[in-house]
N, C-alpha and C positions, 0 to 999 in steps of 0.2 A: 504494500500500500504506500501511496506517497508519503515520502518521507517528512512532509507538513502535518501529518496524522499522528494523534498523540492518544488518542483513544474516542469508543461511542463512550455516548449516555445517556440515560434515561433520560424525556425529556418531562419526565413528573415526577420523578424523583430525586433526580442528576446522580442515581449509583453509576459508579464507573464500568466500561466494559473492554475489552481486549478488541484492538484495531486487526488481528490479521485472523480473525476467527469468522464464520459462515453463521452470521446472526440476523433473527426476523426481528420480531419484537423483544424489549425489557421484560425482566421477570415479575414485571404491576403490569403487563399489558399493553403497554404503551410504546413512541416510536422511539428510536434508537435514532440519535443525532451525532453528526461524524463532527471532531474537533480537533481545532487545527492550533500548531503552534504562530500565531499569528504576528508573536513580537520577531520571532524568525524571519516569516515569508516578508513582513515589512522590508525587514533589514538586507533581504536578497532580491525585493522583485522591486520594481517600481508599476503605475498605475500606468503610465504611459509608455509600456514597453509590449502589451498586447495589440496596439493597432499593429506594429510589424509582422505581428507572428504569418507561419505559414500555414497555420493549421486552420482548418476548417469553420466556419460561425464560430458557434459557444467552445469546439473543444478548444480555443485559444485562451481560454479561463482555465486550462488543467491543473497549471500551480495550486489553485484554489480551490479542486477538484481530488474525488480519494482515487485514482489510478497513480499507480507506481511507473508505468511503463507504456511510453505512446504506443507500443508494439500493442496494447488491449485496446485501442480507439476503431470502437468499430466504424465506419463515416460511411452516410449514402448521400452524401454532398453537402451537408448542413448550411445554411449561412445566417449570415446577420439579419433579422427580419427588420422589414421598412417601418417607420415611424409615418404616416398618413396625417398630415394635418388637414383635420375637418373647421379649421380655427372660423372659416367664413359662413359655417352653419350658426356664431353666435356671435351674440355682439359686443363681451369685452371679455373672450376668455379664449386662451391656448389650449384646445383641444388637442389633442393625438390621439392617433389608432395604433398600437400595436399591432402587427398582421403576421399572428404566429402561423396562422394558413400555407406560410410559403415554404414553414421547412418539409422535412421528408416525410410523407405520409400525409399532406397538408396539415398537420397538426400539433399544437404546444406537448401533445407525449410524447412527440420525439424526443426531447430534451430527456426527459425523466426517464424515458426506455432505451435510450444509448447509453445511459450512464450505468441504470441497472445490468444490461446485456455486458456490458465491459467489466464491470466486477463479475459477473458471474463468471465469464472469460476466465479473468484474475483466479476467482475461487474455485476454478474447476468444476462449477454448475454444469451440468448436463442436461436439466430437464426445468423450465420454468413454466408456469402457470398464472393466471391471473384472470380478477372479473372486470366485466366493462360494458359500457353503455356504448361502446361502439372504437371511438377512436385510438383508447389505449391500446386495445386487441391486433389492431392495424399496426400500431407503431411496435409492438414487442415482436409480433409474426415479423417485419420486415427485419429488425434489428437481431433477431438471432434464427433467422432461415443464413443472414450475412456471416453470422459468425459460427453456422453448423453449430447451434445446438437448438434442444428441441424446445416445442411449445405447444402449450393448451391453453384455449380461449374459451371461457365462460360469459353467453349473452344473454341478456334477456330477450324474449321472441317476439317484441315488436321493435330490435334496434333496427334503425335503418340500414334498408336492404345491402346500400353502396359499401357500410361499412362491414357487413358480413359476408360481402362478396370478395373484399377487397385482402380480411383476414385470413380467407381461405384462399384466396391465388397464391398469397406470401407464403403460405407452408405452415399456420400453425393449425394442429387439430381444433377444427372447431365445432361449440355445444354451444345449442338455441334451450335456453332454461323458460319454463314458465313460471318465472317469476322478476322481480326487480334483482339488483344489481348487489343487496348485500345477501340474497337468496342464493346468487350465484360465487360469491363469498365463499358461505358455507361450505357449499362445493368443494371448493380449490384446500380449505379447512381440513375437511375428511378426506379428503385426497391424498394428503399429502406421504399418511406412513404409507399408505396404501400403492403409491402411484412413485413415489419416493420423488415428486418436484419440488421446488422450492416456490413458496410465493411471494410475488412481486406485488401483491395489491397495493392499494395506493396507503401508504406511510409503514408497511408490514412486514418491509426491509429499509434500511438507513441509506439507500442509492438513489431512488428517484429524486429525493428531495433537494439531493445534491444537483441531479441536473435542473431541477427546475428553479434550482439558484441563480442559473445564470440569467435567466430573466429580468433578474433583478440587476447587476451587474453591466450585462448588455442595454440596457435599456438608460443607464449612468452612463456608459461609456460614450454614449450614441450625443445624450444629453450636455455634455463635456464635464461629466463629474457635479452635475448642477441636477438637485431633487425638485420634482414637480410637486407640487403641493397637495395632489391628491391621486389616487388610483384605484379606479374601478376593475373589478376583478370577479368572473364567473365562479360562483364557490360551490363545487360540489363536496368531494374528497380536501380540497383545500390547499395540496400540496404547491402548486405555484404562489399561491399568498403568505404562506408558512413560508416557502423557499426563501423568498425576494423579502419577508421579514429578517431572516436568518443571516442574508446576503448582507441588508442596508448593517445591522449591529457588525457583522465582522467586517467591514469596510471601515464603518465608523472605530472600531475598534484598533485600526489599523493606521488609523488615523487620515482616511483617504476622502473620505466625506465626513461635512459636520450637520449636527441638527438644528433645526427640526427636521423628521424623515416625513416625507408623504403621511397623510392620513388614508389610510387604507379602507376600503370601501366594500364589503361582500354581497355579492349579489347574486339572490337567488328567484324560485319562482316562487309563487302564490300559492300554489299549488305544494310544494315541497321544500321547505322552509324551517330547517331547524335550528339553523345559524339565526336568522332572524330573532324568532322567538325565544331564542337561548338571552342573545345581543337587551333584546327589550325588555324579559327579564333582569339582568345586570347579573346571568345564573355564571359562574364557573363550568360547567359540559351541558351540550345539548342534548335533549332525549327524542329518541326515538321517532321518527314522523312516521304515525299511520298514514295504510293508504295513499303513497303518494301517485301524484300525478305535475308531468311537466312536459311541456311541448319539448323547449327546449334538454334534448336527451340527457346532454352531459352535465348538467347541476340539478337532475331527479337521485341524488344520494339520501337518503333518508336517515342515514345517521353514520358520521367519520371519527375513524378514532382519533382524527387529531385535532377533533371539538377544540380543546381548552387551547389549542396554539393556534388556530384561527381567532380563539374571542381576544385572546390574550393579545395579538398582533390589533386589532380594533379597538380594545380599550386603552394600550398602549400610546397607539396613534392619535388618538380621537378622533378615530374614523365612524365608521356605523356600517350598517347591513338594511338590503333591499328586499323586498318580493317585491317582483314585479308579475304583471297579468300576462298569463303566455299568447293573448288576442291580440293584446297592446305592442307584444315583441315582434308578435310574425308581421302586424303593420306598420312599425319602425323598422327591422330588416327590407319589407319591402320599397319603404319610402327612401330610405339610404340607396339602394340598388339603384333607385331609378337617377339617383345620383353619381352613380357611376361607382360607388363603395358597396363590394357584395360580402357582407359577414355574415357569418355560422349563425343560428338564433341565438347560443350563449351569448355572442359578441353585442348583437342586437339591444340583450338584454341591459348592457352594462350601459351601453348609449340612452337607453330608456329609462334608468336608473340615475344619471346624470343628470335628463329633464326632470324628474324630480327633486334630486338633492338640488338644482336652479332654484328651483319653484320655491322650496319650503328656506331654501336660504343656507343649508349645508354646505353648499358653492358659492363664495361671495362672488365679488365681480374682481377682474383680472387676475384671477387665479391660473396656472396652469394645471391641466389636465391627464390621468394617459388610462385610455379607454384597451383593455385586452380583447381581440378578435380572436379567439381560440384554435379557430381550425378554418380552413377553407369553406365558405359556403354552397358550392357545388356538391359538395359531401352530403348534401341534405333534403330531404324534400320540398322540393318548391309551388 
């Protein structure tokens, strides 16, 4: 493991754990967070010595990254996603779009599934598993059919068609579950003495979070080291807002940004909304959401085990959390389109969530913005 790696930890307990060991979750159940010696990497890297690199989008963040050896960098081309200013859609504020659409698989799992598929690499995983509402399943089949090892995908049976056609061309086994997405959990749960894979769900290994760091990262680098004031963010699982939380503390820790960090913004549906309710509460973990329902696929999670590190990144911030109406999203993605901007409905959502935080005053005026486009929206039904 990189030699910046000093050990995991629990991240609700902070018991220490061994860095070159083949670990899911902490012995409380909770994710396992990768830590770095940071007064080190300081002292050896500088902040402006990754626009050189030769390496691909995000793996140009690897210092900061738990791979030991570029030789484990699995790459199906990655790059830097464009920043989209929508700034003339309003009248005194710096919008931006994120447009995680463009990396591989059109989707922000790439990040988090090339990092996991590289440690597994690293750890001699041979068999990985995972559930998903559609685009994870895409990004893990693509990233370890690449690196010849094997995969199983767990969906539920009304994910979009594109994306279970798209997991099964890439090579991972794939299963249409009748039910939601932590039903297909389970699954991957009793599977694993049985099937002997590892699970990748989302926070159930200490890797993905790591890639979805660079989000955070990337998105400063892009900015010249300069924090937007706020950012709206699709929260199913939560791992890209945990990440880019994780990212802005060890940057600032490093001394490479100061605060205030963004106020962070989660947004879900109306429909499926336990961040929300948790948030309005003012609860420490969110329970359970019966019965969900969400147009938008990829933020119908009905309950994440890393509740307490999403609220905790929101109360931290003084940010807040959204449901939005999934009637309201599919006629904001449409109206955006006709504007030449085609986002995923998650992406939709965050833009819709924005004219609200406008409306009630959460967004003053001249503030700067960064809205995340999650996936490509041709991925999806139109």
């Amino acid at each position: 493991m990189n030699k910046y790696v000093t050990h995991l930890e629990c991240s609700l307990t902070k018991e220490k754990y061994p860095k070159d060991k083949v670990l899911e979750l902490s012995q409380a159940g909770r994710p396992l967070l990768v830590k770095y010696d940071l007064e080190r990497i300081n002292s050896e890297i500088s902040k402006d010595s990754f626009k050189d690199s030769a390496l691909p989008g995000f793996w140009r963040y690897y210092p900061l990254l738990p791979i030991s050896d570029l030789q484990s960098i699995v790459s199906l081309g990655e790059t830097i996603t464009p920043l989209i200013d929508i700034s003339d859609q309003y009248s005194n504020n710096l919008v931006l779009i994120k447009d995680e659409g463009k990396l591989p698989t059109g989707s922000f799992k790439a990040r988090g599934l090339a990092l996991a598929v590289a440690m597994a690499k690293e750890l001699k995983i041979d068999h990985l598993a995972i559930p998903t509402n559609g685009n994870a399943g895409a990004a893990l089949a693509a990233y370890a059919s690449r690196a010849k090892i094997k995969s199983s995908v767990f969906c539920p049976n009304d994910t979009p068609a594109i994306n279970i056609m798209e997991t099964k061309l890439m090579g991972a086994e794939t299963y249409l579950i009748d039910g939601l997405i932590n039903d297909c959990g389970k699954i991957v749960i009793e599977g694993k003495e049985s099937e002997g894979w590892f699970d990748v769900s989302t926070l159930k290994e200490p890797y993905r979070l790591e890639g979805k760091k660079t989000m955070g990262i990337e998105l400063l680098e892009q900015l010249h080291w300069k924090l937007p004031d706020a950012i709206f963010y699709p929260t199913g699982g939560g791992t890209g807002l945990i990440g880019m939380w994780k990212a802005f503390n060890e940057l600032y820790d490093m001394g490479w940004i100061e605060k205030p960090f963004p106020r962070m913004y989660a947004v879900q549906s109306s429909g499926c909304a336990p961040i929300v309710r948790a948030f309005q509460a003012a609860e420490k973990f969110a329970e359970l959401w019966e019965q969900p329902t969400s147009q938008p696929w990829g933020i119908r999670v009905p309950v994440a085990v890393g509740d307490f590190l999403i609220l905790d990144a929101l109360y931290e911030s003084q940010g807040s959390a959204y449901a939005v109406d999934d009637t309201e999203v599919i006629l904001k993605r449409n109206t955006l389109a006709g504007q030449g901007i085609m986002l995923c409905p998650e992406g939709a959502a965050t833009a819709l969530a924005l004219d609200y935080a406008l409306e009630n005053g959460d967004i003053g005026p001249n503030e700067s913005v960064v809205l995340f486009n999650c996936a490509n929206g041709l991925k999806y039904p139109m």
